[in-house]
C-alpha positions in Angstrom: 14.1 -22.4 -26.1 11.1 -24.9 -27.2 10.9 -24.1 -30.6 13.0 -24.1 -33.8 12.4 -21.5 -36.3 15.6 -21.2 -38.8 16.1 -20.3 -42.6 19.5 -20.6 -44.5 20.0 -19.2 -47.7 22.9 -18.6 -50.2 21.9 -16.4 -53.2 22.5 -13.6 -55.6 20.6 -10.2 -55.5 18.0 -9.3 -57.8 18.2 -5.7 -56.9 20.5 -3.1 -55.2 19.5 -3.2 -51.4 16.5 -0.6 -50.7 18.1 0.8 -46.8 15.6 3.6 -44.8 15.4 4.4 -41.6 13.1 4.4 -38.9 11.5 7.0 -36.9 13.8 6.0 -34.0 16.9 6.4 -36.3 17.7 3.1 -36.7 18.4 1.4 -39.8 16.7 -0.9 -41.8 16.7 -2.3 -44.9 14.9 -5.4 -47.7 17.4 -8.0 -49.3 15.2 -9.4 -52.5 17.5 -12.7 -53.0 16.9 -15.5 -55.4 18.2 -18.8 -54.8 18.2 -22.0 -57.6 18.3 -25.6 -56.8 18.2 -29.0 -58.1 16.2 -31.6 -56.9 14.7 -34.9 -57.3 10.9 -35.9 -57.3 8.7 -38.6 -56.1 9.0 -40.2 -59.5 12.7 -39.9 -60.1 12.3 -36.8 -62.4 15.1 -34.1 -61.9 13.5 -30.3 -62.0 15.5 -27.0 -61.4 13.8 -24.9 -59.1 14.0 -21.1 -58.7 12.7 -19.4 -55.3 12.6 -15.8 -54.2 13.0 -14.5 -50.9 12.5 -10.7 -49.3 15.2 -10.5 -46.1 14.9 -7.8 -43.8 18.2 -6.4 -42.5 18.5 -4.4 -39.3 21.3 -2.1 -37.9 24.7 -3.0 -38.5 23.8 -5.4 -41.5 21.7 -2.8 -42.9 24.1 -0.4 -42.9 26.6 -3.0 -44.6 24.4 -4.1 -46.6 24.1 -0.6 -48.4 27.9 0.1 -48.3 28.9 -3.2 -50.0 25.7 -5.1 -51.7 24.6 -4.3 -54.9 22.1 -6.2 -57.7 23.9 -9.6 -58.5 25.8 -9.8 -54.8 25.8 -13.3 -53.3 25.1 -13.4 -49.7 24.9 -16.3 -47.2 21.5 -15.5 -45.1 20.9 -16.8 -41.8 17.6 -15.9 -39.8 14.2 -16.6 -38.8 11.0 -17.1 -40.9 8.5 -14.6 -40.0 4.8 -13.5 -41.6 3.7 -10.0 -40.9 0.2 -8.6 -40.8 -1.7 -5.7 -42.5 -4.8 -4.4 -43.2 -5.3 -3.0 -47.0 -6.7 0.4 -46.5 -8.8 0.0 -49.6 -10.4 -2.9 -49.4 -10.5 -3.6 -45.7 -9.1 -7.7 -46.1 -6.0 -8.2 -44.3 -2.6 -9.1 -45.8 0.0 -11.2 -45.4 4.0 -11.2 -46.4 6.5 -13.7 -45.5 10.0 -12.9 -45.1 13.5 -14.1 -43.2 14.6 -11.8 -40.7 18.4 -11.9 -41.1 20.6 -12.6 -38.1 23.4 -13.8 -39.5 24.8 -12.4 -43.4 28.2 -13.3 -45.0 29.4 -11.6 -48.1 31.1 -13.9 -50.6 31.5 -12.2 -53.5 35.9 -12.4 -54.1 38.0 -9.5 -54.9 39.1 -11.2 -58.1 36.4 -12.7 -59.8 36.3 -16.9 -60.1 36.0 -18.6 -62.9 32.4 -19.9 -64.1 31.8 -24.1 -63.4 31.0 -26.0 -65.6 27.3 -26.4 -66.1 25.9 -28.8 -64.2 28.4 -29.2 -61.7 27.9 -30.8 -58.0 29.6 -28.2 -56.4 27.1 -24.8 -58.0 24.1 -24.2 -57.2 22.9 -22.0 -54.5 21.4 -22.8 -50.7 17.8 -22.9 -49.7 16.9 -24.6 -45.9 14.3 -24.2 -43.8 13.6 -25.3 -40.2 11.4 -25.7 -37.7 10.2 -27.0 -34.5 7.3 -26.9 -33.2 3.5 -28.2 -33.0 0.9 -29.3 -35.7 -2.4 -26.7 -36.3 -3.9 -29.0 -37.9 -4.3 -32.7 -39.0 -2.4 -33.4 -42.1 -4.4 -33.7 -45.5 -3.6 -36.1 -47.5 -4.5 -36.0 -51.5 -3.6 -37.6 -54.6 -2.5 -36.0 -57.9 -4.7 -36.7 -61.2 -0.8 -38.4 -62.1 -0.9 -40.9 -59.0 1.0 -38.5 -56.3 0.9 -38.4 -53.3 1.0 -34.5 -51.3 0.2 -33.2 -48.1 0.1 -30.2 -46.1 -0.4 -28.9 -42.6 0.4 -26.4 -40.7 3.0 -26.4 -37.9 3.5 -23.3 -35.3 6.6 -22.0 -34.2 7.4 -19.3 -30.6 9.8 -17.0 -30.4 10.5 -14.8 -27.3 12.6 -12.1 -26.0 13.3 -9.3 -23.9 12.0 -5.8 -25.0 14.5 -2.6 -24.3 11.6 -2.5 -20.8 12.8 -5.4 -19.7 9.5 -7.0 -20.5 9.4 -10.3 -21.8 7.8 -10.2 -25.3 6.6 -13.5 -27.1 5.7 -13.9 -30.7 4.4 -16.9 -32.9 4.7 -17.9 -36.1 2.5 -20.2 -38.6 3.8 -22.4 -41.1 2.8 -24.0 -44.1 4.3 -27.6 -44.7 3.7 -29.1 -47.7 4.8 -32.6 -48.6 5.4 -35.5 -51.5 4.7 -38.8 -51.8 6.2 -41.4 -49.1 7.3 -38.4 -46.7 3.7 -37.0 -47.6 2.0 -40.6 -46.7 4.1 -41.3 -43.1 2.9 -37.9 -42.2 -0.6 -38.4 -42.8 -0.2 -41.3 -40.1 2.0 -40.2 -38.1 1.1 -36.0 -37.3 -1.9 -35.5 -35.5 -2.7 -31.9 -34.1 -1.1 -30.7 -31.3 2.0 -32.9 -31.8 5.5 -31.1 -31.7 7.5 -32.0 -35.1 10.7 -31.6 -36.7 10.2 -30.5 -40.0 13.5 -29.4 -43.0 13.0 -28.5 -46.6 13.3 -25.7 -48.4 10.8 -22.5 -49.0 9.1 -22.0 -51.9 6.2 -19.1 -53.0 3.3 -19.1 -55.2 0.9 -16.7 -56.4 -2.8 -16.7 -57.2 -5.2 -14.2 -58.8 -8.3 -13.0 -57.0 -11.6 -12.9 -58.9 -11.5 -8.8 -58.3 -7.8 -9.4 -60.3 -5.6 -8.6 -57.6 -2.3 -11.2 -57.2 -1.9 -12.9 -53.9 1.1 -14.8 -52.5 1.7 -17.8 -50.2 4.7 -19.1 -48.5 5.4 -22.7 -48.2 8.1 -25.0 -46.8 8.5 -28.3 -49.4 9.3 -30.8 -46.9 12.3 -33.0 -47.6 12.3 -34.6 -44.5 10.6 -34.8 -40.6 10.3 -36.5 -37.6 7.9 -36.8 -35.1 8.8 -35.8 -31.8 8.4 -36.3 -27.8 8.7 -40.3 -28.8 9.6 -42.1 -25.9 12.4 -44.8 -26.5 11.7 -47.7 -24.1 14.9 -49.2 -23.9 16.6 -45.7 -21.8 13.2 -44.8 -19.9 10.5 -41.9 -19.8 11.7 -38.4 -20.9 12.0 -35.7 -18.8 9.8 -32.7 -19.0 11.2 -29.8 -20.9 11.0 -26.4 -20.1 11.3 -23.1 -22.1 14.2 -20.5 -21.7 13.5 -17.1 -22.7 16.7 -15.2 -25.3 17.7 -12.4 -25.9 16.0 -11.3 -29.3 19.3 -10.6 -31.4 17.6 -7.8 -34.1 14.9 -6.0 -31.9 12.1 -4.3 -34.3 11.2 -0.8 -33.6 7.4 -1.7 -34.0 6.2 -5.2 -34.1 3.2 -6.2 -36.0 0.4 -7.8 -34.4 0.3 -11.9 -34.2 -0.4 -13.8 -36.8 -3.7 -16.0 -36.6 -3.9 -19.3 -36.2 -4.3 -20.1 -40.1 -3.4 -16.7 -42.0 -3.3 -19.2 -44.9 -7.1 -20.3 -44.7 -8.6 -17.7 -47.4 -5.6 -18.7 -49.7 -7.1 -21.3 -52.6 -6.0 -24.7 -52.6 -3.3 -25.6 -54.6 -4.4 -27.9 -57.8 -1.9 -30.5 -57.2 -1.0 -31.6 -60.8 2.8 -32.4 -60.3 5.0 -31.2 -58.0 5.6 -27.7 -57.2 6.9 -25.6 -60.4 9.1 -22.8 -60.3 7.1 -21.0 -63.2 4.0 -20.8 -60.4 6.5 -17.8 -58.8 5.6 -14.5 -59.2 8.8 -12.7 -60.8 
């Protein structure tokens, strides 16, 4: 395996699980889950942040999923990051939608309900991590906020392969936007440079825009919290081997997989006007 593509996510369900199934028979099924946080900015400045996620469920998860699950479950999420590709049929522009293919789910709502913490407590909360490793598409950007922050953002590419039910060995990538605050955003800027393989943790986050025809569009992002640059040779144990790839077992095969992704499926999404850090009321729900 050469590349790191992992998202982790505790959260409660907005919805009752929407299950269907495929042409093949199999079952399948989208989780909308909504996880809330609390972090700290650049400038000290403690925000709450509320992000929504769409997980697809496959097989024996789906199938759980609509036996047990129900609007206002909580469910521990673990799984890959992955954009799929359309064409609108209307107006011919293709379309993007970011989701986390689910792996891994864990049910945690008790038999006998728990009684609530106390508000603001260290211990609620929900979970939202991403991960990835992989290279840099592009240099990093590096801006400053009308306020005196500092944000960039980049993207970083991730490969994924597997063995189809043929036997054939089947490889798919992913593209990610990485977007970043103040120091962090800064040693980037120096550090990253295209092509460079990266370590990069955080959590996701969408927004929305509106088209001038009026039509809403949404981007998915990972806010960095922290990174490291990669493939750095440390002089005082000697040069680093060369590493090689090792093709897995895909654990939730698709019945039809969507074509790749380009290189920047972000590029005809508007830039974001960087006035503070990212708000929760930019989401679209």
């Amino acid at each position: 395996m050469y590349a790191l593509n992992r998202a982790q996510i505790i959260g409660h369900l907005t919805e009752d699980p929407q299950i269907r199934q495929t042409p093949s028979g199999q079952s399948v099924g989208d989780l909308n889950i909504v996880t809330k946080a609390t972090f700290t900015t650049g400038s000290g400045q403690t925000q709450v942040s509320s992000s929504y996620h769409n997980v697809v469920v496959w097989r024996g998860l789906a199938d759980i999923s609509q036996r047990f699950l129900k609007k206002g479950s909580q469910v521990f999420i673990s799984g890959r990051i992955q954009t799929d590709e359309w064409e609108d049929q209307q107006s011919g522009q293709k379309r993007y939608k970011t989701r986390i293919t689910a792996d891994e789910m864990i049910l945690l709502d008790p038999k006998n309900p728990n009684a609530p913490l106390a508000e603001g407590s260290k211990v609620g909360g929900a979970l939202n991590q991403a991960e990835v490793v992989g290279n840099v598409t592009r240099d990093p950007e590096l801006r400053q906020t009308p306020n005196g922050n500092s944000v960039v953002s980049f993207g970083v590419a991730t490969n994924f392969s597997w063995k189809d039910r043929a036997g054939e060995t089947q490889e798919r990538t992913e593209f990610h936007n990485i977007v970043a605050w103040d120091e962090l955003a800064k040693s980037m800027a120096e550090g990253f440079r295209k092509g460079r393989k990266v370590y990069i943790r955080g959590r996701l986050q969408t927004r929305s825009w509106e088209t001038p025809d009026g039509n809403k569009r949404y981007t998915t992002e990972i806010i960095s919290e922290s990174a490291l640059a990669l493939g750095v040779p440390n002089m005082e144990i000697g040069t680093p081997s060369v590493s090689t790839s090792v093709n897995v077992s895909e654990p939730q095969a698709k019945a039809a997989e969507p074509a790749a992704v380009p290189e920047n499926p972000a590029g005809a999404v508007p830039a974001v006007k960087y006035e503070s850090d990212v708000k929760p009321e930019d989401l679209p729900f």
